[in-house]
C-alpha positions in Angstrom: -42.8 2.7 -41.1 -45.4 4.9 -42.9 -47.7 7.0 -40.4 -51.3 6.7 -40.3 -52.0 10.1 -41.0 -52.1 11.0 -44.9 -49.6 14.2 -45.7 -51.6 17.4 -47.2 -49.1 18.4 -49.9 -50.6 21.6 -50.8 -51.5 22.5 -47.2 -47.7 21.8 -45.9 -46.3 23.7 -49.0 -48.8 26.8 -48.3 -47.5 26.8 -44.7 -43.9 26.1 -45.5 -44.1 29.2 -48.2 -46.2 31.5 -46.0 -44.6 31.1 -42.5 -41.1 32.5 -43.2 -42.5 36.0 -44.9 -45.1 36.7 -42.2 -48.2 35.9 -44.3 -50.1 34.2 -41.4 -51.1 36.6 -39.0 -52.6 34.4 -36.5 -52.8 30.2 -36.1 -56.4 30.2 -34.9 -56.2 28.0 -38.5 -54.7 25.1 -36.1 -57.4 22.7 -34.9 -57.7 23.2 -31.0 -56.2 20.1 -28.9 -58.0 17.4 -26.9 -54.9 16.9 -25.0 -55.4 17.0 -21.1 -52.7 20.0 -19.6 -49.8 19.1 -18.7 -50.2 19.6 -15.1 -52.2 16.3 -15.3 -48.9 14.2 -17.1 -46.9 16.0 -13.9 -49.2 14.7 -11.3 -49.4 11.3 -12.5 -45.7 10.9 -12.7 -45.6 12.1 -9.4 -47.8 9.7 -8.1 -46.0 6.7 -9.9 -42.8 7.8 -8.5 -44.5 7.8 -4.8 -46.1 4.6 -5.5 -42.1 2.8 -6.4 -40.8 4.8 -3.4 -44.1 2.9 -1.4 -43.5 -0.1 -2.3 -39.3 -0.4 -2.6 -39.7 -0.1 1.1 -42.7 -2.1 1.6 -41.5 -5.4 0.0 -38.0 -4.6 -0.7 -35.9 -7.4 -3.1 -32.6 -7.5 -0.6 
């Protein structure tokens, strides 16, 4: 399947060409995430895991 996102040739090649000689000094070029932290994937997890544990025992299938 072919992603959404269009490829930027020129962009990729730049970066693929500059990256291994230490041309780029810094990647403040990247765009800056929108991603919540990690913490938060952790937490909810950790709650869906308490919540099967809850309820195994509450209503258990045996």
């Amino acid at each position: 399947m072919i992603s959404q996102k269009a490829i930027d040739i020129p962009q990729y090649v730049e970066m693929v060409v500059a990256l291994p000689f230490g041309i780029v000094n810094s990647m403040s070029e990247e765009k800056e995430s929108n991603d919540p932290p990690q913490t938060a994937y952790y937490i909810f997890f950790g709650i869906a895991v308490l919540a099967l544990v809850f309820t195994m025992f509450k209503w258990p299938l045996w």
